[in-house]
N, CA, C and O atoms as a CHARMM CRD file, in Angstrom:
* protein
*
  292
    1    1 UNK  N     52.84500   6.53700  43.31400 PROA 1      0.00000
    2    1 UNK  CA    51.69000   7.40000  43.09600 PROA 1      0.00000
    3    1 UNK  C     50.75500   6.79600  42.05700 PROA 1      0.00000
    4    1 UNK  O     49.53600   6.86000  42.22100 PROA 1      0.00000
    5    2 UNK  N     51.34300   6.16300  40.90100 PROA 2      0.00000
    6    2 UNK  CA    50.69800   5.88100  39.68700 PROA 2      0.00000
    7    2 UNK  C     49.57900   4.45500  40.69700 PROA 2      0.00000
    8    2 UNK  O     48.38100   4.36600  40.96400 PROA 2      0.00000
    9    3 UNK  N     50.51000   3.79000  40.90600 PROA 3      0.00000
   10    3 UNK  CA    49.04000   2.44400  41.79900 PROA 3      0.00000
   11    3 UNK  C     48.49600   2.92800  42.35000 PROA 3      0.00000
   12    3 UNK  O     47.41400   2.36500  42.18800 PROA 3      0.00000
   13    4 UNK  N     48.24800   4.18800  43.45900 PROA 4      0.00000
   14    4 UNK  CA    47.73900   4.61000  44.07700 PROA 4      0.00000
   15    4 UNK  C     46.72900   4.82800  43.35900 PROA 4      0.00000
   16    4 UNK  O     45.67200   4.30200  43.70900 PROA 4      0.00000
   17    5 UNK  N     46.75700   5.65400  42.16300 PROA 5      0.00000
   18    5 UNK  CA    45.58500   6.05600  41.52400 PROA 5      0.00000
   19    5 UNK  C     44.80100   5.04300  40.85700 PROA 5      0.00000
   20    5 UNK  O     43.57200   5.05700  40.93200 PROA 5      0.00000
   21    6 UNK  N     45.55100   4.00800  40.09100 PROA 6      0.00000
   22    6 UNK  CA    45.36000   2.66500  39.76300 PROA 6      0.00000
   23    6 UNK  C     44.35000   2.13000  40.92100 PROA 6      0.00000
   24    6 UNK  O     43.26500   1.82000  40.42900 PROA 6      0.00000
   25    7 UNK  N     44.39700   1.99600  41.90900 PROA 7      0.00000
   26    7 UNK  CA    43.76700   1.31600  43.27800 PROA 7      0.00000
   27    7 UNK  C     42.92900   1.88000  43.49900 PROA 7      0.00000
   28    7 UNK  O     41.99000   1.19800  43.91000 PROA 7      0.00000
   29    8 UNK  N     42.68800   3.28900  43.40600 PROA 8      0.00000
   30    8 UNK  CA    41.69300   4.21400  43.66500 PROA 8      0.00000
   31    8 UNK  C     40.07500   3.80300  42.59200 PROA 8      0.00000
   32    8 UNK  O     38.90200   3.58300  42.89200 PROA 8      0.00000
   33    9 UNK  N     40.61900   3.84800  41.67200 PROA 9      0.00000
   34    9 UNK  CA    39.90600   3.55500  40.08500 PROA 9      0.00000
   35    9 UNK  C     39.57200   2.57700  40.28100 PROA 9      0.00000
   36    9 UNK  O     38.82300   2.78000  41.23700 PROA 9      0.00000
   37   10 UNK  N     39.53900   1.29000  40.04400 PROA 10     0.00000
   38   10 UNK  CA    39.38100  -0.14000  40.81000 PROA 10     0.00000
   39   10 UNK  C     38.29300  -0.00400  42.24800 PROA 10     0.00000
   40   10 UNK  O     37.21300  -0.58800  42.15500 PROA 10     0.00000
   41   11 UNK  N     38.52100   0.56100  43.20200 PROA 11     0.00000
   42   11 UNK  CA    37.58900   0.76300  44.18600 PROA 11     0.00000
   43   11 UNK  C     36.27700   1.45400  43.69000 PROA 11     0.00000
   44   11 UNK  O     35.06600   1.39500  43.90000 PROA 11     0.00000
   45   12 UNK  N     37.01600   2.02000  43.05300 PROA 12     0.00000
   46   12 UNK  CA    35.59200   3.21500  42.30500 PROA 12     0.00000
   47   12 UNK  C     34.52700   2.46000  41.15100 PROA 12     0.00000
   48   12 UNK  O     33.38000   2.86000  40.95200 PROA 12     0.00000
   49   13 UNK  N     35.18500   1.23900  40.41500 PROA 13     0.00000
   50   13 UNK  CA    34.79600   0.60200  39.48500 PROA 13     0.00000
   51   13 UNK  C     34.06000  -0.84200  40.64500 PROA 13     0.00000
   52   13 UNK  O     32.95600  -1.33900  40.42100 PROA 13     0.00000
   53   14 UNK  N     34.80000  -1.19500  41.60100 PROA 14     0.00000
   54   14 UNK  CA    34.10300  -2.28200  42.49700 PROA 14     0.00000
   55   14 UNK  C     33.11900  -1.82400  43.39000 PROA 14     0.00000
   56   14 UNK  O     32.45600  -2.71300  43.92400 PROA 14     0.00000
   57   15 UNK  N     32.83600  -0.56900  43.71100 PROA 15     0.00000
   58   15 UNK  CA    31.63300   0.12600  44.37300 PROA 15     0.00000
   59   15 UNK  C     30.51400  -0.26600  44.16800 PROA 15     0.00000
   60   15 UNK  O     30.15800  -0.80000  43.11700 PROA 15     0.00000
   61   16 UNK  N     29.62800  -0.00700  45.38100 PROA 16     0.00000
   62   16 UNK  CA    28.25900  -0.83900  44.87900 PROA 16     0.00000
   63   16 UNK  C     27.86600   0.03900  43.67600 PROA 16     0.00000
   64   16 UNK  O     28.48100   1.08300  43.45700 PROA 16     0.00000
   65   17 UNK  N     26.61300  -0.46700  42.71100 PROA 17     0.00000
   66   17 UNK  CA    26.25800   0.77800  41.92000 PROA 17     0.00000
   67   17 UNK  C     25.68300   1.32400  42.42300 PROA 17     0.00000
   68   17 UNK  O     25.11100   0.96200  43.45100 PROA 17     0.00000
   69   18 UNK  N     25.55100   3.06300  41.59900 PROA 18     0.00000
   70   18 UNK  CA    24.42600   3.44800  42.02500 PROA 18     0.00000
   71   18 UNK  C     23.41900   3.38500  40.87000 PROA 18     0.00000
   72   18 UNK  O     23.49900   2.61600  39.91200 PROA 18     0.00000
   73   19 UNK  N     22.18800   4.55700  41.15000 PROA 19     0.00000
   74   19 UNK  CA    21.21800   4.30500  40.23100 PROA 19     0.00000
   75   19 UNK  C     21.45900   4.83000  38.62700 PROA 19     0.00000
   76   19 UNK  O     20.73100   4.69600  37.64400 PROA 19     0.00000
   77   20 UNK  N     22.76400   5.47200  38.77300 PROA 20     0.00000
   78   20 UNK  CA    23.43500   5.77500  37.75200 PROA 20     0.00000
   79   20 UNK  C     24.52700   6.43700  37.41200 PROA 20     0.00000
   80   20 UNK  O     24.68500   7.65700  37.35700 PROA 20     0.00000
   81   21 UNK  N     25.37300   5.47200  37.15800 PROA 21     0.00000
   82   21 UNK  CA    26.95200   5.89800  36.73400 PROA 21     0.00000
   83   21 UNK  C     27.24200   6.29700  35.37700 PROA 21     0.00000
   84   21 UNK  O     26.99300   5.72700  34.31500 PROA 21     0.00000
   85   22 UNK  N     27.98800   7.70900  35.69600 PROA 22     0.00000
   86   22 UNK  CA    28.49300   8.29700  34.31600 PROA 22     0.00000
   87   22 UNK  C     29.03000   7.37800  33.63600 PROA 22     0.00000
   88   22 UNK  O     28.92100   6.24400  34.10200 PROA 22     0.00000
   89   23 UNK  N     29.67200   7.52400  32.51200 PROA 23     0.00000
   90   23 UNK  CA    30.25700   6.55700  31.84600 PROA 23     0.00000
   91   23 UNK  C     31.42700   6.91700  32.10700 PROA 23     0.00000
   92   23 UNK  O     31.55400   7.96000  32.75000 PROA 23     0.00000
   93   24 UNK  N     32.63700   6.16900  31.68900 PROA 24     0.00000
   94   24 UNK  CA    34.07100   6.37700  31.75600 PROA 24     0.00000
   95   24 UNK  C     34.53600   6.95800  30.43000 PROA 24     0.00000
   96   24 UNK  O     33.87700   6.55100  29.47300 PROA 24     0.00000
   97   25 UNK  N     35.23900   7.57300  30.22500 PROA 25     0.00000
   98   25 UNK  CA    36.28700   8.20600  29.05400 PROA 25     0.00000
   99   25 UNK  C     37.56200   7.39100  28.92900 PROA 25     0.00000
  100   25 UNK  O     38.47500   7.65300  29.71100 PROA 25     0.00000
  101   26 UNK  N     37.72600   6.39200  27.99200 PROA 26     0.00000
  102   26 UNK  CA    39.19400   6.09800  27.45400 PROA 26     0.00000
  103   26 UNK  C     39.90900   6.78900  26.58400 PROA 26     0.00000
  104   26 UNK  O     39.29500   7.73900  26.09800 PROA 26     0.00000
  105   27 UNK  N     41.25300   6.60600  26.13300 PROA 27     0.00000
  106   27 UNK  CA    42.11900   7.15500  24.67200 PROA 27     0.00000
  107   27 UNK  C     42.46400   5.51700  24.26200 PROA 27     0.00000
  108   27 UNK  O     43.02600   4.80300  25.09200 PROA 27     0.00000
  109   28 UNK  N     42.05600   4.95800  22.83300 PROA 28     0.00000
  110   28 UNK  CA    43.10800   3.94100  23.05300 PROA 28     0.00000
  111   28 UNK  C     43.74600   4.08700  21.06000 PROA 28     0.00000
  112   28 UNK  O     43.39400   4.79700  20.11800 PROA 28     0.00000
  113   29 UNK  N     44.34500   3.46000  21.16000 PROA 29     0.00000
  114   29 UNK  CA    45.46300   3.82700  19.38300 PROA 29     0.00000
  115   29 UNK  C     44.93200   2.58300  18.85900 PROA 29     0.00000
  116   29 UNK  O     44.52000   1.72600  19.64200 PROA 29     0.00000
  117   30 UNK  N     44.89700   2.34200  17.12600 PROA 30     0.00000
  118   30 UNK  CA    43.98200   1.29300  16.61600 PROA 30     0.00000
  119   30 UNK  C     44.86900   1.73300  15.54100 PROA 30     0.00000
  120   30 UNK  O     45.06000   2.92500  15.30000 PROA 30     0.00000
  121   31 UNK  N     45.58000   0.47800  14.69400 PROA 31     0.00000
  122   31 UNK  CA    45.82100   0.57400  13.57300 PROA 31     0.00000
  123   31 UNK  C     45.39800   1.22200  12.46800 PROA 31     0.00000
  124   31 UNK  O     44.18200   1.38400  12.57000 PROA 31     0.00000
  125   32 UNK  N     45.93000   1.79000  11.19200 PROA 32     0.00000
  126   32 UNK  CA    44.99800   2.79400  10.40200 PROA 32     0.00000
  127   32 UNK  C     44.03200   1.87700   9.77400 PROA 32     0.00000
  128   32 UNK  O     42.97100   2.37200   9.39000 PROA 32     0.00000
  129   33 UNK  N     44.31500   0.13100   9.54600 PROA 33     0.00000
  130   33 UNK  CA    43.00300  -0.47500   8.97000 PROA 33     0.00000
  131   33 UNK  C     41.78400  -0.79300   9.94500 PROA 33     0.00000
  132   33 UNK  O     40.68300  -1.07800   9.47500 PROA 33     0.00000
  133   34 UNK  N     41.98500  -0.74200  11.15000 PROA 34     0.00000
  134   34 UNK  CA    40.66900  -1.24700  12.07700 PROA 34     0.00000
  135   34 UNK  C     40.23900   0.25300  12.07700 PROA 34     0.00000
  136   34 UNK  O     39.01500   0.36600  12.13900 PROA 34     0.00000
  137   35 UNK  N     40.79600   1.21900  12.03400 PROA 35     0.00000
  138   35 UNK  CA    40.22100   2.97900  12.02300 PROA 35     0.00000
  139   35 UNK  C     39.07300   3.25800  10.79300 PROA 35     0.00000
  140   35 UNK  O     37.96100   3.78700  10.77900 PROA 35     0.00000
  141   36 UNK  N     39.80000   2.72300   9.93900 PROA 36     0.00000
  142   36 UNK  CA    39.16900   2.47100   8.61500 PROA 36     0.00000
  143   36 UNK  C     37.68200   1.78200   8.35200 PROA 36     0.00000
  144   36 UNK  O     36.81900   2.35400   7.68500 PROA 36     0.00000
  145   37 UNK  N     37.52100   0.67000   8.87200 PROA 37     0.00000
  146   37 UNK  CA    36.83300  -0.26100   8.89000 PROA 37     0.00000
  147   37 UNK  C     35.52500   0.52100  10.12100 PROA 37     0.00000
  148   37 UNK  O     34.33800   0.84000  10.04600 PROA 37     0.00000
  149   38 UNK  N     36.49300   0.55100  11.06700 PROA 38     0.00000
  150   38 UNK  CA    35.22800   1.47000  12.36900 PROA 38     0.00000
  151   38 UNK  C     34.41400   2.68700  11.84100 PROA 38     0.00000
  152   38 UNK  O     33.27900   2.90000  12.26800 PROA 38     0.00000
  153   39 UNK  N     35.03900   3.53000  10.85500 PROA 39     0.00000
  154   39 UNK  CA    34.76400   4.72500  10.08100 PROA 39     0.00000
  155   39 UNK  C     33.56900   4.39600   9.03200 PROA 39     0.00000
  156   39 UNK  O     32.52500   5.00300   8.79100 PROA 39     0.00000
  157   40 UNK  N     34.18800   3.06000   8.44100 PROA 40     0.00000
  158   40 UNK  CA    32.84900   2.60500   7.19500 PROA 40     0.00000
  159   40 UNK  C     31.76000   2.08400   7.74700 PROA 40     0.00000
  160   40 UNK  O     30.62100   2.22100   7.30100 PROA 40     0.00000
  161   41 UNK  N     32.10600   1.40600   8.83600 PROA 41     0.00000
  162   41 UNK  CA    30.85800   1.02000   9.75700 PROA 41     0.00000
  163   41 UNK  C     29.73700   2.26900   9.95700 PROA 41     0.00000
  164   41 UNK  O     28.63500   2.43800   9.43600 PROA 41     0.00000
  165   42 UNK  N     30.44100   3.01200  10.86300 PROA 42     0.00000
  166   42 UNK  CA    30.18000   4.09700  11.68300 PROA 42     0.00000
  167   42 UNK  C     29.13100   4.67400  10.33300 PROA 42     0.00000
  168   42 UNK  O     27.92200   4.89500  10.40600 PROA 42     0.00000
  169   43 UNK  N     29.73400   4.77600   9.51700 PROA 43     0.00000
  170   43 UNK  CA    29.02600   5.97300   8.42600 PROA 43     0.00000
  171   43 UNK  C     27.88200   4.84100   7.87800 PROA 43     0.00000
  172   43 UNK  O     26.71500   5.23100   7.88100 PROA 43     0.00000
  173   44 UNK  N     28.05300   3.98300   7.58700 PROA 44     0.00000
  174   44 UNK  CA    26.58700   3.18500   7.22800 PROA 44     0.00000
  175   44 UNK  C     25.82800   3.04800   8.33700 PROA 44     0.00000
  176   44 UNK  O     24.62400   3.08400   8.08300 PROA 44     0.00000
  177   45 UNK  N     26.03900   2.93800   9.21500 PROA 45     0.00000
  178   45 UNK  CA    25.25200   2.58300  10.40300 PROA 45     0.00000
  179   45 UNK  C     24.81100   3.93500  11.05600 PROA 45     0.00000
  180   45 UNK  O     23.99100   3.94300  11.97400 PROA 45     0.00000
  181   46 UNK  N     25.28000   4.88400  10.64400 PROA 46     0.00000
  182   46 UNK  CA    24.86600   6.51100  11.21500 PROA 46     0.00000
  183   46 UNK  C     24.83400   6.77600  12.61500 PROA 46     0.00000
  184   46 UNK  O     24.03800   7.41500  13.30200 PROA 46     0.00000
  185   47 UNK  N     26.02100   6.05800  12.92800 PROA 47     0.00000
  186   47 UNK  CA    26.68200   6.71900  14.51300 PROA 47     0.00000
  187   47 UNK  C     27.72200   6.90000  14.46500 PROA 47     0.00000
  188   47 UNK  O     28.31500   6.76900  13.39400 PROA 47     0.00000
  189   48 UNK  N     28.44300   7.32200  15.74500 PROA 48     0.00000
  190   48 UNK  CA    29.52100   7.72600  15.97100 PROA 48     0.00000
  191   48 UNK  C     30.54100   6.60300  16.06000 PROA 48     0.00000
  192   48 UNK  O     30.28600   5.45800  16.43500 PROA 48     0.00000
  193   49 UNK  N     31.56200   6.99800  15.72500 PROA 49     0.00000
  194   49 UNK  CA    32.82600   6.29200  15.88200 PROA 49     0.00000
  195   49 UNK  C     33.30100   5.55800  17.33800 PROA 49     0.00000
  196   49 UNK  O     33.39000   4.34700  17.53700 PROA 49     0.00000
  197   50 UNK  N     33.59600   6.72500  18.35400 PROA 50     0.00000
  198   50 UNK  CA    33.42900   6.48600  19.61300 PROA 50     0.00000
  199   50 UNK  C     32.12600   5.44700  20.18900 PROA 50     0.00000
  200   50 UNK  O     32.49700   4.61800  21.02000 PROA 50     0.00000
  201   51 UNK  N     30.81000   5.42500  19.86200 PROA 51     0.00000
  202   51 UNK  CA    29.83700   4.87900  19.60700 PROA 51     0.00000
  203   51 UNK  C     29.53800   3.62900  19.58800 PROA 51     0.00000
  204   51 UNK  O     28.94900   2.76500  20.23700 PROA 51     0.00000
  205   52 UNK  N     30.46300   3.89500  18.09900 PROA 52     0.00000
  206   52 UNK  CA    30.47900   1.99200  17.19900 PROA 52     0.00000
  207   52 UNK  C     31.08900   1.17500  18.54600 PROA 52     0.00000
  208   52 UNK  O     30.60700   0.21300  19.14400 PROA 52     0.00000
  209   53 UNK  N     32.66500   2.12500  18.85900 PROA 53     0.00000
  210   53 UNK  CA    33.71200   1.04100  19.28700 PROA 53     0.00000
  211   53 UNK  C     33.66400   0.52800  20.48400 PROA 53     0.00000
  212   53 UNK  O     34.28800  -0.47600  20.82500 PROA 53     0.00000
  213   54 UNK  N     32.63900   1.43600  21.46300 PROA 54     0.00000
  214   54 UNK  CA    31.82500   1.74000  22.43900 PROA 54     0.00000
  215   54 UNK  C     31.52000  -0.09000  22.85200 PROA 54     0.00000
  216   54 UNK  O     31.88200  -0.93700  23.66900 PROA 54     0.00000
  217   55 UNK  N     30.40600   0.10000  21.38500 PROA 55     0.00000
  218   55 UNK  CA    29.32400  -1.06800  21.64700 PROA 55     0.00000
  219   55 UNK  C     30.17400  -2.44800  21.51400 PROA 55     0.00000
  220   55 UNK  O     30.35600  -3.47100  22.17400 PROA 55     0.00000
  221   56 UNK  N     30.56000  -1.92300  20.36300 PROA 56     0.00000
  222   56 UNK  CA    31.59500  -3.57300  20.05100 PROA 56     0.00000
  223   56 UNK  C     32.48400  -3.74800  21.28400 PROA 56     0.00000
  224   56 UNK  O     32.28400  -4.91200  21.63400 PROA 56     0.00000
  225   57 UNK  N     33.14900  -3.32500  21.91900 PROA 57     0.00000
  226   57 UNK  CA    33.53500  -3.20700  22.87400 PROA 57     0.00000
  227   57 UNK  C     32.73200  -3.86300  24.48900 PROA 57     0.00000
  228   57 UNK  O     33.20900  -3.99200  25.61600 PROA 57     0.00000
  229   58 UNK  N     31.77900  -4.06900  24.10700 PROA 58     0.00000
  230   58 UNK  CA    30.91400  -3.95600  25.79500 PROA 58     0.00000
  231   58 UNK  C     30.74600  -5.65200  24.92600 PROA 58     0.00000
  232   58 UNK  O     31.12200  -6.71100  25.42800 PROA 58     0.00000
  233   59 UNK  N     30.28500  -5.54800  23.95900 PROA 59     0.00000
  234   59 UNK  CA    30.02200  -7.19100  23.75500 PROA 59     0.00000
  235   59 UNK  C     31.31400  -8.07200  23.38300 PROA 59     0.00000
  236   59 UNK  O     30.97700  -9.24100  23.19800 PROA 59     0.00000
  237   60 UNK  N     32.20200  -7.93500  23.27700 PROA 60     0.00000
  238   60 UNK  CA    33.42000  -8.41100  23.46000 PROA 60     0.00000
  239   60 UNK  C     33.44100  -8.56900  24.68300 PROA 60     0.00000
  240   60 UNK  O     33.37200  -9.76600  24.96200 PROA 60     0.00000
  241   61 UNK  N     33.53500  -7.62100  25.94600 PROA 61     0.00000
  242   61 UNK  CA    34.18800  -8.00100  26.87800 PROA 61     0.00000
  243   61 UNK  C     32.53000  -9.55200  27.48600 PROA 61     0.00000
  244   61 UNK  O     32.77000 -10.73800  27.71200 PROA 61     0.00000
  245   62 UNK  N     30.78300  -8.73100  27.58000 PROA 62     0.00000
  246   62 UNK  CA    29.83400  -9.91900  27.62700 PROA 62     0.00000
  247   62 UNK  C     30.19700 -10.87600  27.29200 PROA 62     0.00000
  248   62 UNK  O     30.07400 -11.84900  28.03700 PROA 62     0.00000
  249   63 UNK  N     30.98500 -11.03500  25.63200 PROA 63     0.00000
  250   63 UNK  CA    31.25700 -12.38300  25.20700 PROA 63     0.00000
  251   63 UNK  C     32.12500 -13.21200  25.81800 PROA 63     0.00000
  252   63 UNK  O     31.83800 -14.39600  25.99700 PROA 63     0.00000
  253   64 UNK  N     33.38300 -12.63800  26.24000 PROA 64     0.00000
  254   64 UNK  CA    34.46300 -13.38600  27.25500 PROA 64     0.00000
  255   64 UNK  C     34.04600 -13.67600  28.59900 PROA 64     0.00000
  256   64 UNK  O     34.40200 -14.76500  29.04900 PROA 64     0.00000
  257   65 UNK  N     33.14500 -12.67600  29.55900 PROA 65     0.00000
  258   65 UNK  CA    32.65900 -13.16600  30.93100 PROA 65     0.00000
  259   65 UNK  C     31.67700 -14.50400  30.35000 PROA 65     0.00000
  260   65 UNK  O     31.84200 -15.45200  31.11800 PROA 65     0.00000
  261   66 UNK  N     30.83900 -14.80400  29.37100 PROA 66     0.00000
  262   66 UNK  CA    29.61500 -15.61100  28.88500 PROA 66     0.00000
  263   66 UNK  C     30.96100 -16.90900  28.78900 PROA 66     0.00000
  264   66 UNK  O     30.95700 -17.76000  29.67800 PROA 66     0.00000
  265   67 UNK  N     31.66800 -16.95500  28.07600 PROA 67     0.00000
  266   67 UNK  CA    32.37700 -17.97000  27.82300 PROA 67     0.00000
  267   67 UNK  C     33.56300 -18.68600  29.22800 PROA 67     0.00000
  268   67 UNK  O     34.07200 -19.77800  29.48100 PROA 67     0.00000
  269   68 UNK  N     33.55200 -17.31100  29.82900 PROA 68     0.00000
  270   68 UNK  CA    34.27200 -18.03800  31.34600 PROA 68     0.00000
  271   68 UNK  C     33.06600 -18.71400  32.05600 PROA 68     0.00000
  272   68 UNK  O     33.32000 -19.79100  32.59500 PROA 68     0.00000
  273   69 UNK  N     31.76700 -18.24000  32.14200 PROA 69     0.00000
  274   69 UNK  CA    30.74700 -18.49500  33.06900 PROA 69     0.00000
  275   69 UNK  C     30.75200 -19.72200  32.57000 PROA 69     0.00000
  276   69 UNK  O     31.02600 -20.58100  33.40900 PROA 69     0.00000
  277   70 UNK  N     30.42500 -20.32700  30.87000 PROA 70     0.00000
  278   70 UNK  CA    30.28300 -21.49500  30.62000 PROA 70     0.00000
  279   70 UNK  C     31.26700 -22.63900  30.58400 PROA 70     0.00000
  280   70 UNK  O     31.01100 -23.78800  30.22400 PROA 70     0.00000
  281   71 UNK  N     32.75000 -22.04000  31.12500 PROA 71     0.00000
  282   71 UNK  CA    33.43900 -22.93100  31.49500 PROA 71     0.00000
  283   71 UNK  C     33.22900 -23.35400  32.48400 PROA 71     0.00000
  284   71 UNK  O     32.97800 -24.55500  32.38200 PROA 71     0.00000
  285   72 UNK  N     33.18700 -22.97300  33.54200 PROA 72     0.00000
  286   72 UNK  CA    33.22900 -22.87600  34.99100 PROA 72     0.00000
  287   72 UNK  C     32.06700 -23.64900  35.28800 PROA 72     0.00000
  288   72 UNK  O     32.15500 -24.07900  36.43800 PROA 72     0.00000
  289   73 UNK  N     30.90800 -24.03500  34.66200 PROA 73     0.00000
  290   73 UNK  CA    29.97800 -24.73400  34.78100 PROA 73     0.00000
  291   73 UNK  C     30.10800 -26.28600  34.77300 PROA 73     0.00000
  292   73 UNK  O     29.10600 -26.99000  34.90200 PROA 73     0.00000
């Protein structure tokens, strides 16, 4: 059952787009010092937590597709 749903999610994520997809909802657990650090960010920078980890997050993963693309070249 669990791949099933696994497989489902995946189809749903490989779909063409449309003109606009909700965003997805994760849970994920973070040591109490990277919590820490996301929190001091978050509060100087005057966003959200979810937010911060959001963004850092999307350019982490840009940064790894950017660095496969420039292998592969």
């Amino acid at each position: 059952m669990i791949q099933s749903e696994q497989a489902a999610r995946l189809d749903s994520v490989n779909s063409p787009r449309p003109l606009f997809r909700k965003p997805k909802r994760i849970t994920i657990t973070v040591p109490d010092q990277i919590y820490r650090t996301l929190l001091e960010r978050s509060t100087r920078e005057g966003r959200s937590i979810s937010n911060l980890a959001a963004y850092l997050l999307e350019r982490a993963v840009a940064s790894e597709q950017q660095a496969a693309t420039d292998q592969g070249q």
